[in-house]
C-alpha positions in Angstrom: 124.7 103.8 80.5 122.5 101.9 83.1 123.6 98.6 83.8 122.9 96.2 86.6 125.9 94.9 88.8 126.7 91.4 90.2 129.2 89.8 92.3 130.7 86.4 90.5 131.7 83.5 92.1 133.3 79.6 91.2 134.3 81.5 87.7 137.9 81.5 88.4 140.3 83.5 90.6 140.3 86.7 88.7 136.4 86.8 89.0 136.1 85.6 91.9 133.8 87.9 94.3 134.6 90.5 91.7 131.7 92.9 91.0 131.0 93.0 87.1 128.4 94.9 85.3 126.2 93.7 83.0 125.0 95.9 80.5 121.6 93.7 80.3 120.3 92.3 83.7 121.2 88.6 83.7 117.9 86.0 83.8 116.5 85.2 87.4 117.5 81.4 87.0 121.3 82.7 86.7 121.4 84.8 89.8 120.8 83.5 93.8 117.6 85.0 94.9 118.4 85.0 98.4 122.4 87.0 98.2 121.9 88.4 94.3 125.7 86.5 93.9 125.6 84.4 90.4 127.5 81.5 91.3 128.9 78.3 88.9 126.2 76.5 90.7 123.0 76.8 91.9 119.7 74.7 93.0 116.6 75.4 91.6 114.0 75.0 94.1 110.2 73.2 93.0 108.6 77.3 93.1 110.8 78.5 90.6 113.4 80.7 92.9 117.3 79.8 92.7 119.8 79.5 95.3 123.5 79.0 95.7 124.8 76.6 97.8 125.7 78.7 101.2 121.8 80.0 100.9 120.6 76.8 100.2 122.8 75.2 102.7 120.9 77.8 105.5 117.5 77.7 104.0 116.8 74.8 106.1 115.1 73.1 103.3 112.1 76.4 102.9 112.0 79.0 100.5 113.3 82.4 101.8 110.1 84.0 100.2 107.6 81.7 101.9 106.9 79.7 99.1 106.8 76.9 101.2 109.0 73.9 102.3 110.7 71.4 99.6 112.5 68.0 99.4 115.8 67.7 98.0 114.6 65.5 95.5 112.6 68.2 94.4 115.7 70.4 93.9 117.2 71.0 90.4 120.9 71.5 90.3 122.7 73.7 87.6 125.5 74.1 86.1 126.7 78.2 84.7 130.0 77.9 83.0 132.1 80.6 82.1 132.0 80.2 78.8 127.8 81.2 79.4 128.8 84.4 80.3 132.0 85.0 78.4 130.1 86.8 75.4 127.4 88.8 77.3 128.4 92.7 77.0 129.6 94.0 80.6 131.3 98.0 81.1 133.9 99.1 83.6 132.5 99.7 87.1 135.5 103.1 87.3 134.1 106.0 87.1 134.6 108.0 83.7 135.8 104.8 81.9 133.7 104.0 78.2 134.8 100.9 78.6 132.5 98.5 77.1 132.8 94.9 75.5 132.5 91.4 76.2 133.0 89.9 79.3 136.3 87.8 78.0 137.9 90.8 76.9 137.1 92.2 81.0 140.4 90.9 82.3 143.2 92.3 79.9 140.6 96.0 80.3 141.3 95.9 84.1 145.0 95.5 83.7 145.5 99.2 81.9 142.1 101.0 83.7 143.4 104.4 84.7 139.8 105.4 86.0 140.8 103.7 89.9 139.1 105.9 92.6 141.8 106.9 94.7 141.5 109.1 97.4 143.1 112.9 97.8 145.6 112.7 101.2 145.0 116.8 101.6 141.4 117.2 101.2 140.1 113.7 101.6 138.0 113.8 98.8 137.6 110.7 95.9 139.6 111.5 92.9 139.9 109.5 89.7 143.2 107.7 89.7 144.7 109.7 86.1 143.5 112.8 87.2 145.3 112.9 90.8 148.1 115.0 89.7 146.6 118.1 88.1 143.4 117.5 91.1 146.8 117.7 94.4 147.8 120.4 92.6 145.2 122.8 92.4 143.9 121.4 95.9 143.9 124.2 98.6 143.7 121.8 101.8 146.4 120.7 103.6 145.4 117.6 106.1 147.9 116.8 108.4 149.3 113.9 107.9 148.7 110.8 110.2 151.5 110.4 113.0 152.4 113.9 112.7 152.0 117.1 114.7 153.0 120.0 112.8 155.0 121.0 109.4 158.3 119.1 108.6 161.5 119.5 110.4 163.5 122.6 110.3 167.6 121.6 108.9 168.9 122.9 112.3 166.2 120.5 114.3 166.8 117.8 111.7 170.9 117.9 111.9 170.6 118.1 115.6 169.0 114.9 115.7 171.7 113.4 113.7 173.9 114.1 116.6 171.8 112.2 119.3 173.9 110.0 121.1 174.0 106.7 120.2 173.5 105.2 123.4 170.6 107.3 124.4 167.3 105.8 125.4 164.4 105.8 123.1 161.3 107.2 124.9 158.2 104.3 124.1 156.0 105.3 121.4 152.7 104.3 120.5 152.2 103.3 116.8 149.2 105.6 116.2 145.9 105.4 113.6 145.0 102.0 112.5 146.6 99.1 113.5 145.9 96.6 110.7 148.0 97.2 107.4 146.1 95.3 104.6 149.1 95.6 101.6 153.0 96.0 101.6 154.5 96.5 99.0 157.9 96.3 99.6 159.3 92.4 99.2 162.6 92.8 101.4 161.3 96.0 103.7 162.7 93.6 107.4 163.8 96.9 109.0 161.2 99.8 108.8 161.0 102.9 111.3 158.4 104.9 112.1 160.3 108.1 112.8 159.0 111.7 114.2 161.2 114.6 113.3 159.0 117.7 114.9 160.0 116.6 118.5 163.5 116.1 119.4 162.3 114.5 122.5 160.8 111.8 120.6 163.2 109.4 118.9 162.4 106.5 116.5 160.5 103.3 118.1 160.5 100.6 116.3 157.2 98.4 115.5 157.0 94.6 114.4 153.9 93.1 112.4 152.7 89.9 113.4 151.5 87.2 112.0 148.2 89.0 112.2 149.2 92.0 110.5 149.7 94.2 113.5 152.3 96.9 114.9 153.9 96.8 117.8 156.6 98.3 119.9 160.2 97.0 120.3 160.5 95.1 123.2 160.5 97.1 126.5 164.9 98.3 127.3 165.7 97.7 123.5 167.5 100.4 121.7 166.7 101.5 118.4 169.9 100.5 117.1 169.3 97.1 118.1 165.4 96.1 117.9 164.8 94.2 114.7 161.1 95.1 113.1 160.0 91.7 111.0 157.7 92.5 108.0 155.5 89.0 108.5 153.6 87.9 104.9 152.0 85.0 104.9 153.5 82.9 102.5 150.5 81.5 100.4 149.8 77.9 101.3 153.0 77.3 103.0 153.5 76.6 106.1 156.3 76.6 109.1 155.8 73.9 111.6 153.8 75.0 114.7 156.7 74.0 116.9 160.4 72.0 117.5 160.5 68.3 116.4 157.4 68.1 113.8 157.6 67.3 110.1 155.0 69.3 108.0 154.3 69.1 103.9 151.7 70.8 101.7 149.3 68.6 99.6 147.7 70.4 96.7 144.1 69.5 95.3 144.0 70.6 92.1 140.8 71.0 89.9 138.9 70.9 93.0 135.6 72.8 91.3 135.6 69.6 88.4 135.6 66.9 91.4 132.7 68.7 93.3 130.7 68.9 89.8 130.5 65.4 90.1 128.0 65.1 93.0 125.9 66.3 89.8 125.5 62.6 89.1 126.3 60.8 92.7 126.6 61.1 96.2 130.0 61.2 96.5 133.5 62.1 94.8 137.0 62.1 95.8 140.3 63.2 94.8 144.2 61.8 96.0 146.9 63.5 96.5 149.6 61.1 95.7 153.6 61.3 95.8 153.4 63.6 99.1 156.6 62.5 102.5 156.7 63.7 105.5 159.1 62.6 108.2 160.7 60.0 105.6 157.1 58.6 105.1 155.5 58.3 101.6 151.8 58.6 101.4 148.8 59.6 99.7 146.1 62.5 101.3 142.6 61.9 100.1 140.1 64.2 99.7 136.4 62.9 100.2 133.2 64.9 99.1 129.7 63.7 100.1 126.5 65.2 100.1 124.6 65.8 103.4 121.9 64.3 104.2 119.9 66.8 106.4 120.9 70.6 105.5 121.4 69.9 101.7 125.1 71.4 102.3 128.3 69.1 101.2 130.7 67.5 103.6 134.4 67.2 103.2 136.9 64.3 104.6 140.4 63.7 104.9 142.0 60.5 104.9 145.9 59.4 104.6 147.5 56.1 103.1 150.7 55.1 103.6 152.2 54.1 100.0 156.1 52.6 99.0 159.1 54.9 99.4 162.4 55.5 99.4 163.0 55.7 103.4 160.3 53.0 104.1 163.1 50.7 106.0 164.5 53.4 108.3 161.4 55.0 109.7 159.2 53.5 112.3 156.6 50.7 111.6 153.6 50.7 112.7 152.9 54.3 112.1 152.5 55.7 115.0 153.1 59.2 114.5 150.5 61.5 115.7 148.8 63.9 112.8 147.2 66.8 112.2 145.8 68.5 109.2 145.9 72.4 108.5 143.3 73.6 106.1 145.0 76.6 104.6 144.1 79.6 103.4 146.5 81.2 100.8 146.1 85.0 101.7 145.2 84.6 105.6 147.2 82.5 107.9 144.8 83.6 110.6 141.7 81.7 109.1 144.0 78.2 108.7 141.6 75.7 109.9 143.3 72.5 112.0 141.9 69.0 111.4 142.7 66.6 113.7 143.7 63.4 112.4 142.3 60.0 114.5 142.3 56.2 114.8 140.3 53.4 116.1 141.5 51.2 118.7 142.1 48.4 116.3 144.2 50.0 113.6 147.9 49.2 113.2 149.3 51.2 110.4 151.9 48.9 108.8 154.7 49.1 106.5 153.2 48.7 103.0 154.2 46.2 100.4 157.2 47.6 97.8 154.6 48.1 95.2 153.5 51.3 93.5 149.9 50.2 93.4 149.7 49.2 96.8 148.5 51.3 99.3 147.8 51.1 103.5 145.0 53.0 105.2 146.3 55.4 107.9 145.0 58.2 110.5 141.5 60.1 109.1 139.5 63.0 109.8 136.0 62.1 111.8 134.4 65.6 112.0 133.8 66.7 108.6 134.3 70.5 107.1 132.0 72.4 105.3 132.6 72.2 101.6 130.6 75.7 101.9 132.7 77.1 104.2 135.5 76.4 102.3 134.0 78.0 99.2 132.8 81.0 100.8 135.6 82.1 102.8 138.5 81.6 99.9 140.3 78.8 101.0 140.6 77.7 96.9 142.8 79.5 95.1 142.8 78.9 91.0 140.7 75.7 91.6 143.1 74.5 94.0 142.3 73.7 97.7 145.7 73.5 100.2 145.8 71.2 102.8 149.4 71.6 105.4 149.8 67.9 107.1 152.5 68.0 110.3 153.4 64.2 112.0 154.5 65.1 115.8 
């Protein structure tokens, strides 16, 4: 069966940037003429041609196929909900799978899909997942496998090993192949060795992952018995302080997509975080959306007031507490985004009145983010946008 394929995006997490295929080709206005992504929203331009917002945030206000210059004025937003694609008739991009249906029955499909392309470790060739077994089987190369030299360890080399003294030194050895490891799936794997038993001369080394995801050796004089290998995840949104002595709390926007769908009808929208305490203070964290007024694109501001709480007499008034923000990314603690937090001269943060409708203005962001940035690089996770706040 020909179908046409798309990459979905702002349709929730399981469909987001998944590629889905459409048994019929889906209308032009439905799909970004620029990318080919079909996106929950889009901006017809005056000529006819759609874009989503990251192309029309970088078309500088012109048509990418020369159809001339427009006003934003003249722009048309829209709106695609799931439920507009939910009963259109999609199949299963595995290989050798008849799978075909509606695009609400896509999900509970994927779960049980046997038809995953996996790839053979002897010959290197693409294998459908439920066929693997019968396909190593009758598969006459043998690859060696990465790290390795020759075949596995004879039981006199392997028992002579065994009897290495404890106290000897480990030779250094270089974690080879790649150096990134995308998945783990081990939950308590802290200690892991990466062990060669065709040279006796060679003894385990032990690696550790950082935060980044790669290996490295055990600190230079450590022994084996000794070094400690870390297996580093990051931990969703959460966060660790970045150093001794600071207080840091998560704030959780959530139904982030329904707040920005309100520019539909104004020029800006925001959303408060209330209830959140850090360092004994209670506050709110406010979320501010407003459209831009050159490039089209949407600007995002952060903005904390200081509410009633608990600890309110024993912590320091004015607030005086320096802050920064940490726009987090749940699967990718290197792309965390820090947002300073400033001042004017003139403000004194004070101690608000005991009320639970009264609340102070405090520190703010002045530089705004790009709302699509924040879209684009999956910073939301199930409509939910993660912001980690630490007072120094």
């Amino acid at each position: 069966m020909q179908c046409t394929q798309y990459i979905l995006s702002g349709f929730g997490d399981f469909f987001e940037r998944r590629c889905v295929a459409f048994v019929d080709p889906l209308p032009p206005s439905r799909v970004c003429c620029a990318c080919g992504f079909v996106t929950s929203l889009t901006a017809r331009l005056p000529c006819g041609h759609v874009l989503c917002r990251l192309c029309r945030g970088r078309s500088g206000g012109r048509c990418p196929f020369e159809c001339g210059k427009f006003e934003d004025s003249d722009v048309e937003s829209q709106i695609i909900q799931l439920s507009d694609l939910e009963q259109l008739r999609v199949s299963c991009i595995n290989g050798g799978c008849d799978f075909v249906d509606k695009l609400s029955r896509l999900p509970s499909h994927v779960l049980k899909c046997v038809n995953d392309e996996v790839i053979c470790n002897k010959c290197g060739g693409h294998v459908v997942r439920n066929a693997a077994v019968d396909h190593h089987r009758q598969c006459s190369v043998d690859l060696p496998t990465e790290g390795t030299t020759s075949g596995p360890a004879s039981a006199d080399e392997v028992a002579a090993a065994d009897e290495r003294p404890r106290g000897a030194e480990a030779l250094p050895e270089h974690a080879s192949g790649e150096e990134q490891v995308d998945q783990c799936d081990a939950a308590n794997d802290s200690d892991c060795v990466v062990e060669l038993g065709t040279n006796l001369q060679q003894v385990s080394s032990r690696v550790k992952r950082t935060f980044s995801g790669e290996f490295k050796e055990a600190s230079p004089g450590t022994s084996s018995s000794t070094a400690t290998v870390q297996r580093v995840v990051t931990p969703g949104p959460y966060r660790a302080a970045s150093k001794p002595d600071v207080f840091v709390t998560l704030c959780r926007f959530d139904n982030i997509y329904e707040k920005y769908n309100e520019l539909r009808y104004k020029n800006s929208a925001s959303k408060a975080v209330k209830g959140c305490v850090a360092a004994g203070y209670t506050f709110a964290l406010k979320c501010k959306f407003t459209k831009g007024d050159e490039d089209g694109g949407v600007k995002v501001y952060f903005s904390l007031h200081f509410g009633s709480g608990e600890w309110d007499n024993y912590v320091e008034w004015p607030f005086r507490k320096e802050v920064t923000g940490i726009l987090t990314h749940p699967g990718d603690k290197g792309k965390d985004v820090k947002i300073p937090f400033v001042k004017m001269m003139s403000d004194t943060f004070k101690k608000p009145a005991p009320s639970p409708n009264t609340w102070n203005r405090g520190p703010f962001t002045f530089d705004h983010e790009s709302w699509e940035r924040i879209e684009a690089e999956g910073f939301i996770h199930n409509n939910a946008l993660f912001v980690n706040l630490e007072f120094e």
